[in-house]
GUSEKOL-535357 format. One record per residue (C-alpha): residue number from 1; residue in three letters; x, y, z. Coordinates in steps of 0.2 Angstrom, whole numbers, plus 2048, in hexadecimal, padded with zeros to 3 digits. Example, Ala and Ser with C-alpha at 12.3 -4.5 7.8 and 13.67 -1.06 7.14 Angstrom:
REM residues 2
+-----+-----+-----+-----+-----+
!   k !   r !  px !  py !  pz !
+-----+-----+-----+-----+-----+
!   1 ! ala ! 83E ! 7EA ! 827 !
!   2 ! ser ! 844 ! 7FB ! 824 !
+-----+-----+-----+-----+-----+
END
This chain:
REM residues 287
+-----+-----+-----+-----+-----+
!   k !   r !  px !  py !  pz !
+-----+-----+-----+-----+-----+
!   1 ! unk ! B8B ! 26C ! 627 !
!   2 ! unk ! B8D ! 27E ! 627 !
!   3 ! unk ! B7F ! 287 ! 61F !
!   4 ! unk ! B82 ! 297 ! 614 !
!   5 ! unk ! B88 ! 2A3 ! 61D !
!   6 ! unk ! B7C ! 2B3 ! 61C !
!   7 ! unk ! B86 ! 2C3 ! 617 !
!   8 ! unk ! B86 ! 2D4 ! 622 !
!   9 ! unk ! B88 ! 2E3 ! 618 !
!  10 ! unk ! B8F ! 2F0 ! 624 !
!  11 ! unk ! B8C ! 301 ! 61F !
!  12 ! unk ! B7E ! 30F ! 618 !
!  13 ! unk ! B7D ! 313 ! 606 !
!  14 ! unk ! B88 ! 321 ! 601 !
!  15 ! unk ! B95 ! 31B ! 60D !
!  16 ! unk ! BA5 ! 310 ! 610 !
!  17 ! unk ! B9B ! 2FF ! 60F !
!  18 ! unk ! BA3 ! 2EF ! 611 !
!  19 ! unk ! B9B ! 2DC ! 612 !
!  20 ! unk ! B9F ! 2CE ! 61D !
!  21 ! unk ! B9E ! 2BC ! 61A !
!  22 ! unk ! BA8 ! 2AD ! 616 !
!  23 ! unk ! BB0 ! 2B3 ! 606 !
!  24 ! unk ! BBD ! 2BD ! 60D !
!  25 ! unk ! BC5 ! 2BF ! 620 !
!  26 ! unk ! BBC ! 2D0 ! 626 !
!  27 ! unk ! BC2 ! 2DA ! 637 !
!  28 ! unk ! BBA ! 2E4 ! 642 !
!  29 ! unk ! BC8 ! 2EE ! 64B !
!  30 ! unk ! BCE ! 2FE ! 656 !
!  31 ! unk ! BD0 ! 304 ! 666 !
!  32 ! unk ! BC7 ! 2FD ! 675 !
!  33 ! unk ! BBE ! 30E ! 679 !
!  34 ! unk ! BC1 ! 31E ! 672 !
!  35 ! unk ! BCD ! 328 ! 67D !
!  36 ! unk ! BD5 ! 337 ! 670 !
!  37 ! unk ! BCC ! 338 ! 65F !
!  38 ! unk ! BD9 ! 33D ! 655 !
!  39 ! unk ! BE3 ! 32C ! 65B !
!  40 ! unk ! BD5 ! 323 ! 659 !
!  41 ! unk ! BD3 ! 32C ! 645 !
!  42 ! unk ! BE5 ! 328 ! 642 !
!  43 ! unk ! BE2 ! 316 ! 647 !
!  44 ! unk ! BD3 ! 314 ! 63C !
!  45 ! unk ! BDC ! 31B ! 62F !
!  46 ! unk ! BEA ! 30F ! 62F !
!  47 ! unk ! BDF ! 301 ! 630 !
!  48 ! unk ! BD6 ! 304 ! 620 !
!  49 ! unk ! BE8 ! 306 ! 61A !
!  50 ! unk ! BEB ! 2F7 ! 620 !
!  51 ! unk ! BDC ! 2EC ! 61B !
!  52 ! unk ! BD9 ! 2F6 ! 60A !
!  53 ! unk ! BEB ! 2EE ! 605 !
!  54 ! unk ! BE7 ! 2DE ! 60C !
!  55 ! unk ! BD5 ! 2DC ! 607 !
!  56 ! unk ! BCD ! 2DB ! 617 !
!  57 ! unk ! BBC ! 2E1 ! 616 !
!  58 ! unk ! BBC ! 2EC ! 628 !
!  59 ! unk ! BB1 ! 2F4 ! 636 !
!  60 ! unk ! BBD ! 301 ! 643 !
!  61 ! unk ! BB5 ! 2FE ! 654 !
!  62 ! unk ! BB9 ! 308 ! 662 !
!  63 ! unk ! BAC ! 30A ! 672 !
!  64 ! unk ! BA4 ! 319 ! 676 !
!  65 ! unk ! BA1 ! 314 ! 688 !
!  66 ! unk ! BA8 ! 305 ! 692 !
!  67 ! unk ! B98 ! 2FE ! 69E !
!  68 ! unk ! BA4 ! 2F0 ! 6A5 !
!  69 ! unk ! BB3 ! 2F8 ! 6AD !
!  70 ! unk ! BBE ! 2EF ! 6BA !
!  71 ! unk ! BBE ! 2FE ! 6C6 !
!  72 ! unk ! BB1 ! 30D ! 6C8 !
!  73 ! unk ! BC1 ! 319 ! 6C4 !
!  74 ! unk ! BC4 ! 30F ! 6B5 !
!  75 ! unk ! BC2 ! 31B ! 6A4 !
!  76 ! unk ! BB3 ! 318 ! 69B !
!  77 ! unk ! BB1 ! 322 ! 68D !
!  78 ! unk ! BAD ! 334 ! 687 !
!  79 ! unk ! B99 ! 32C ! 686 !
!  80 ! unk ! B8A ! 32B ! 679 !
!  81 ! unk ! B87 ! 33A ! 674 !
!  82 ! unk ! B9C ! 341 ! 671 !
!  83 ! unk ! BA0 ! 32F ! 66E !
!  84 ! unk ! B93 ! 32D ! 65F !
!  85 ! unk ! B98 ! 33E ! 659 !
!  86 ! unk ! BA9 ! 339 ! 659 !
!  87 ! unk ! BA8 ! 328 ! 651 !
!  88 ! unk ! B9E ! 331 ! 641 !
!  89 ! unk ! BAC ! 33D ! 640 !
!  90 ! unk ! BB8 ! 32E ! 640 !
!  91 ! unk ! BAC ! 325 ! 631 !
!  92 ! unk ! BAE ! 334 ! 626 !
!  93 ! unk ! BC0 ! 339 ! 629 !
!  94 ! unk ! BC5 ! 325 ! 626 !
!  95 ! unk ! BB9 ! 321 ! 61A !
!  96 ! unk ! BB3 ! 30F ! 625 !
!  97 ! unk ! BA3 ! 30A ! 62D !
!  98 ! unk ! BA4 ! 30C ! 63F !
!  99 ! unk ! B9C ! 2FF ! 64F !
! 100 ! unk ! B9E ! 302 ! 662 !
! 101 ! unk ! B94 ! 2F9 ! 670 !
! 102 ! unk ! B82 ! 2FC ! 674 !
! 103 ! unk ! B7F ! 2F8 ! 688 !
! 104 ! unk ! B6D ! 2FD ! 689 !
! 105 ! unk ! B5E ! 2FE ! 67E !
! 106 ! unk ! B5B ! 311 ! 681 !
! 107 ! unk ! B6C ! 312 ! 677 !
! 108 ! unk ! B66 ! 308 ! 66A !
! 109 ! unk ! B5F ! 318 ! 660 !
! 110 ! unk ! B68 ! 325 ! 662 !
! 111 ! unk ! B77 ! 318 ! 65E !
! 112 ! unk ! B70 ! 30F ! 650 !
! 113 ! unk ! B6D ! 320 ! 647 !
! 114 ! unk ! B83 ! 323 ! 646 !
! 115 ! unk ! B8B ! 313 ! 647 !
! 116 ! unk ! B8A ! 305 ! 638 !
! 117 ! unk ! B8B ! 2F6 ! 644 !
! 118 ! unk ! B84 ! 2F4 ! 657 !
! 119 ! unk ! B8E ! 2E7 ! 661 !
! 120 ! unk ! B86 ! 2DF ! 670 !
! 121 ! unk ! B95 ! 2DD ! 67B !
! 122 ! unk ! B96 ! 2CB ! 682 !
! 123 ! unk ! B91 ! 2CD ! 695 !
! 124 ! unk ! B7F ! 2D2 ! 68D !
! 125 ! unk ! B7C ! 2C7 ! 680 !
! 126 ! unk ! B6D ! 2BD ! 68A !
! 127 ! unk ! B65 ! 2D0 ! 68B !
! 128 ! unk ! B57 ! 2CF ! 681 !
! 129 ! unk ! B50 ! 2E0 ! 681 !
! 130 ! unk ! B60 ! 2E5 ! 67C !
! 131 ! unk ! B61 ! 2D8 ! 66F !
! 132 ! unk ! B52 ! 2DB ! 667 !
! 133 ! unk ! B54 ! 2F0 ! 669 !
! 134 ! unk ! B63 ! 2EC ! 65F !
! 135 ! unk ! B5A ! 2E2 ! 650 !
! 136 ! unk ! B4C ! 2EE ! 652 !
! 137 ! unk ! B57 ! 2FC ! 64B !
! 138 ! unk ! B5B ! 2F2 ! 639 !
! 139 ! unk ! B6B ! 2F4 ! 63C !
! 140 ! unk ! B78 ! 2E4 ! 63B !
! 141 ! unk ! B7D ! 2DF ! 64E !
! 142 ! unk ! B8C ! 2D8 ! 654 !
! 143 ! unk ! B89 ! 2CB ! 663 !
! 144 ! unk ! B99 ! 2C5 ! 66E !
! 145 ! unk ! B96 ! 2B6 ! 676 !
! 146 ! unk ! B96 ! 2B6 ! 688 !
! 147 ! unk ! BA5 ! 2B0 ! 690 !
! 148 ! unk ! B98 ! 2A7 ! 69B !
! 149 ! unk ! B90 ! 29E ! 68C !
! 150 ! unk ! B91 ! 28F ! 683 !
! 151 ! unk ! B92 ! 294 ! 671 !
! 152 ! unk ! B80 ! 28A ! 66B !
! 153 ! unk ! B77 ! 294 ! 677 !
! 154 ! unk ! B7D ! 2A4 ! 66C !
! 155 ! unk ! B6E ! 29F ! 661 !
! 156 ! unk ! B61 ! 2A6 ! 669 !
! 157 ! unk ! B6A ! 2B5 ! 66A !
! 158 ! unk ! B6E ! 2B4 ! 657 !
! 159 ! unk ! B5C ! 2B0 ! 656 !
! 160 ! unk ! B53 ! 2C0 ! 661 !
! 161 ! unk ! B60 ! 2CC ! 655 !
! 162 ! unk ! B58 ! 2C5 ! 645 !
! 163 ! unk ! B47 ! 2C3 ! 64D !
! 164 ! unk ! B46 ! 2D5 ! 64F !
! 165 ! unk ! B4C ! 2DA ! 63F !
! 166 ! unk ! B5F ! 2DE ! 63F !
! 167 ! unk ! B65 ! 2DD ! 62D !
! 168 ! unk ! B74 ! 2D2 ! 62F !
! 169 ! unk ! B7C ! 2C8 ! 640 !
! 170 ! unk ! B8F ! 2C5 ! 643 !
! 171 ! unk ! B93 ! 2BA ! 653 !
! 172 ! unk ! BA3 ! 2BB ! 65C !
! 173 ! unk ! BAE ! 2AF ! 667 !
! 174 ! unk ! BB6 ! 2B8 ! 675 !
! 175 ! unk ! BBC ! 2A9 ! 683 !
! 176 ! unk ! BB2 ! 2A1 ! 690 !
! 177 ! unk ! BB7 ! 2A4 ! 6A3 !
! 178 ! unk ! BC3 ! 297 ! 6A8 !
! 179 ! unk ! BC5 ! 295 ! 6B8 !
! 180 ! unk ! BC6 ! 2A8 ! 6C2 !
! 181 ! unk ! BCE ! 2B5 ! 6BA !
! 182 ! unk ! BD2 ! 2AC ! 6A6 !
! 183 ! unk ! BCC ! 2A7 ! 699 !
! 184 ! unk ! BCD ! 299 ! 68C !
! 185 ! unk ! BC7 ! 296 ! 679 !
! 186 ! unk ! BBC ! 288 ! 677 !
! 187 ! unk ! BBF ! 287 ! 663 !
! 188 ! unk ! BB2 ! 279 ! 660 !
! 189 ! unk ! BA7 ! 28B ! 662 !
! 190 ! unk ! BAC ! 290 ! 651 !
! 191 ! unk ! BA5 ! 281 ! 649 !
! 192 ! unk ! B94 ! 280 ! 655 !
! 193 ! unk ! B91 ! 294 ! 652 !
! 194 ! unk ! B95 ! 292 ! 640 !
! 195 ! unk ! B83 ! 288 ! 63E !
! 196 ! unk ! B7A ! 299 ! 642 !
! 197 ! unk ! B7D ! 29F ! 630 !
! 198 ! unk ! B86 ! 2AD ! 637 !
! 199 ! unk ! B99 ! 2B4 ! 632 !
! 200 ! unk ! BA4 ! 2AE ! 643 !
! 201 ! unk ! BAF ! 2BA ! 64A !
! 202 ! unk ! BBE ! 2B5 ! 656 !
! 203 ! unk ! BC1 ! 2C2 ! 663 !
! 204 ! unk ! BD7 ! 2C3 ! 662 !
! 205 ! unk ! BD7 ! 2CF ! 671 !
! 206 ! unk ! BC9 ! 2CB ! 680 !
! 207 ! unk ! BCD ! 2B9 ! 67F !
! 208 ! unk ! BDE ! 2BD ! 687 !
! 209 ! unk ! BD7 ! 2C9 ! 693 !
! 210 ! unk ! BDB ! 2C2 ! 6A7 !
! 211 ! unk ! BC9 ! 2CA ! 6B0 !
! 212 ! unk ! BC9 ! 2CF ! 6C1 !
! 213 ! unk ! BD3 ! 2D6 ! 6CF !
! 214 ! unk ! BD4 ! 2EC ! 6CD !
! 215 ! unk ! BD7 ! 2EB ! 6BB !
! 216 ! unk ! BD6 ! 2DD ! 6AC !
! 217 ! unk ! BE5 ! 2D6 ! 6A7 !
! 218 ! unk ! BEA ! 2CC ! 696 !
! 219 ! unk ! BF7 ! 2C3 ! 68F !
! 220 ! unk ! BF9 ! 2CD ! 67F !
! 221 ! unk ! C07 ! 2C0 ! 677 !
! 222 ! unk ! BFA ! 2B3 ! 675 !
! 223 ! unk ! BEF ! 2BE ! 669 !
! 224 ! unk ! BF8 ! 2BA ! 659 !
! 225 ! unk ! BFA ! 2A5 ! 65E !
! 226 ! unk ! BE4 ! 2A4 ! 661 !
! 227 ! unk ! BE3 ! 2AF ! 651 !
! 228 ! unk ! BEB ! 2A4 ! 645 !
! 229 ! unk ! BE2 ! 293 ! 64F !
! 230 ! unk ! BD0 ! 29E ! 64B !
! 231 ! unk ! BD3 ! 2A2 ! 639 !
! 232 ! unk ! BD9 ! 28E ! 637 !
! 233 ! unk ! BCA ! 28B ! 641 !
! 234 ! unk ! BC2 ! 294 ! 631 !
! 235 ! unk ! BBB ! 2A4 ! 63B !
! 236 ! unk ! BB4 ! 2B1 ! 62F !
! 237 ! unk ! BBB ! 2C1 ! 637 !
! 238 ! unk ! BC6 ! 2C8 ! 644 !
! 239 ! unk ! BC1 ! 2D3 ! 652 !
! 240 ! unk ! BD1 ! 2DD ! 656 !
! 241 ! unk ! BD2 ! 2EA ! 664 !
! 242 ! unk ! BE3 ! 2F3 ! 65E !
! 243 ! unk ! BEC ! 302 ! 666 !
! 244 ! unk ! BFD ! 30F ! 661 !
! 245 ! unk ! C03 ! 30B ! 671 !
! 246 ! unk ! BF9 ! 2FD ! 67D !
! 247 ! unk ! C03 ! 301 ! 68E !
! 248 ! unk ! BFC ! 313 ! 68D !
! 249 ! unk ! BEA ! 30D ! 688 !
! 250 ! unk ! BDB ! 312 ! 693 !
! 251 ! unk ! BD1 ! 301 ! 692 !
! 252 ! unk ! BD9 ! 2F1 ! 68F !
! 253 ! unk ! BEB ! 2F4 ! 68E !
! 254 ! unk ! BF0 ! 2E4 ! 690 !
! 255 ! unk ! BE4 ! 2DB ! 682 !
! 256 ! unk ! BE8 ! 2E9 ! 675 !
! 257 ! unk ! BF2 ! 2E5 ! 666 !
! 258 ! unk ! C01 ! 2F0 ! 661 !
! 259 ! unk ! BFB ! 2FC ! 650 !
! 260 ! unk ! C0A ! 2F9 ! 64A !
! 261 ! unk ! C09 ! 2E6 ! 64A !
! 262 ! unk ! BF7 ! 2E4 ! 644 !
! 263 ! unk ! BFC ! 2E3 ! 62E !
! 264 ! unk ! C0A ! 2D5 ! 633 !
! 265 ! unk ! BFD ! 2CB ! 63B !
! 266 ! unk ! BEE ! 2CE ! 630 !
! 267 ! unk ! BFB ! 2C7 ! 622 !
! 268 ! unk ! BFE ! 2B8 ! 62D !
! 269 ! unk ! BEB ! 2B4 ! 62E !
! 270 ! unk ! BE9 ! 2B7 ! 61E !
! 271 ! unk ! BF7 ! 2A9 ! 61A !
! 272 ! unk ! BEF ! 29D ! 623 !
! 273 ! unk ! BDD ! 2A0 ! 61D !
! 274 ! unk ! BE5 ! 29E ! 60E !
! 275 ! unk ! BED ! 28E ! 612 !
! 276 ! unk ! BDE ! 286 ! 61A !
! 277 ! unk ! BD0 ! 28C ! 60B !
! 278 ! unk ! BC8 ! 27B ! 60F !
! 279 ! unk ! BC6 ! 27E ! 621 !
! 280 ! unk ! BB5 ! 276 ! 628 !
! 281 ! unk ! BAD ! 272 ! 63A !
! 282 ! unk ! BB2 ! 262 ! 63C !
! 283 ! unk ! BA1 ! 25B ! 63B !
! 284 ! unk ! B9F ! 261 ! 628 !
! 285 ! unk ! BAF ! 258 ! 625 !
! 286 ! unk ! BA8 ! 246 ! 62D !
! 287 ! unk ! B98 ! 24A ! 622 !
+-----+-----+-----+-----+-----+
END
């Protein structure tokens, strides 16, 4: 059986807050990495309009560097230091916690001392060092599991984030490689992660990326069909990277998800969480 899920508060005293858990459906959404900060403010904006009408208890993610790019020309953000700088200002003017990737322990500090959340993006999660830097910082931290993982082994990675002290840990399906060049959603996953005691995340938009060749592709009309499978699957969150206008994005622009499409999905998940309150791993419903 499931055992209790263990809440992550998200956010310092004195600031937007929010909690994550199995109560409600949470997202964590924005753009893939930051490329113009008043885009990226507006989108942040919109989704707290979105998600305060909805009741979604929300985190706006947006990377302040990209470490795996496609191509050494490809864009990888304005770095730590604007990046950081950026993403506070975006917290303050929206009024929401903020998260972005870490890639290596010595930005653990200086990034653990801005943003509410720290992701470990999913080629890293065996990196221990990073892991532990991570957990170290008493921050919650967000792991993606590896697209070349089997979801139990994301254990001992839930288990080094807690081991060195984070104060909450969210997990996060994102596709395993299939095959070169795709990916595919093992959704037995959700049910194995969900023994960690962690909120489980579906990743909407890198399980429909294509890696490889000069630039990752996606199949962007699948996102809305593997969301709704995950929140019947009974995910606890979303992970949404979302863009004004995806063909004209930086990073990603085939796995964003228009803006203007984002509340009329949210209220179909939202549909079917509701229809599917009793959702369970299949092995708690044979128990």
């Amino acid at each position: 059986m499931r055992p209790a899920v263990q809440p992550v508060l998200i956010g310092a005293p004195g600031q937007a807050q929010v909690r994550f858990g199995a109560e409600r459906l949470s997202l964590i959404a924005g753009p893939c990495v930051l490329e113009d900060e008043g885009m990226a403010t507006e989108v942040a904006r919109e989704l707290v309009r979105i998600t305060g009408a909805l009741g979604i208890p929300f985190v706006f993610k947006a990377s302040y560097t990209k470490a795996n790019r496609s191509a050494a020309s490809s864009y990888r953000g304005p770095g730590l230091d604007q990046g950081l700088a950026v993403l506070a200002r975006i917290r303050d003017a929206a009024g929401v916690p903020i998260t972005s990737d870490v890639h290596e322990s010595e930005e653990v500090p200086e990034a653990a001392a801005v943003l509410d959340l720290l992701q470990i993006p999913a080629f890293l999660c065996r990196q221990t060092a990073l892991i532990e830097a991570a957990g170290a910082s008493g921050k919650p931290v967000h792991l993606k599991k590896g697209q070349f993982l089997d979801p139990a082994s994301m254990a001992r990675a839930v288990e080094k984030a807690r081991g060195a002290g984070a104060s909450g840990v969210i997990v996060t399906e994102r596709g395993t490689t299939f095959g070169y060049g795709d990916l595919v959603v093992d959704f037995r996953g959700f049910g194995i992660m969900s023994r960690f005691g962690c909120p489980i995340f579906y990743d909407a938009t890198h399980s429909v990326q294509q890696p490889g060749g000069m630039e990752t592709g996606g199949q962007r009309e699948f996102i809305p069909l593997l969301a709704r499978a995950a929140v019947a699957a009974g995910v606890d969150g979303i992970f949404l990277e979302t863009h004004p206008d995806p063909a004209r994005a930086k990073s990603d622009r085939d796995c964003q998800w228009p803006l203007a499409q984002v509340e009329a999905l949210l209220r179909s998940l939202l549909k079917i969480r509701e229809a599917s309150a009793d959702t369970r791993p299949m092995e708690e419903q044979r128990a």
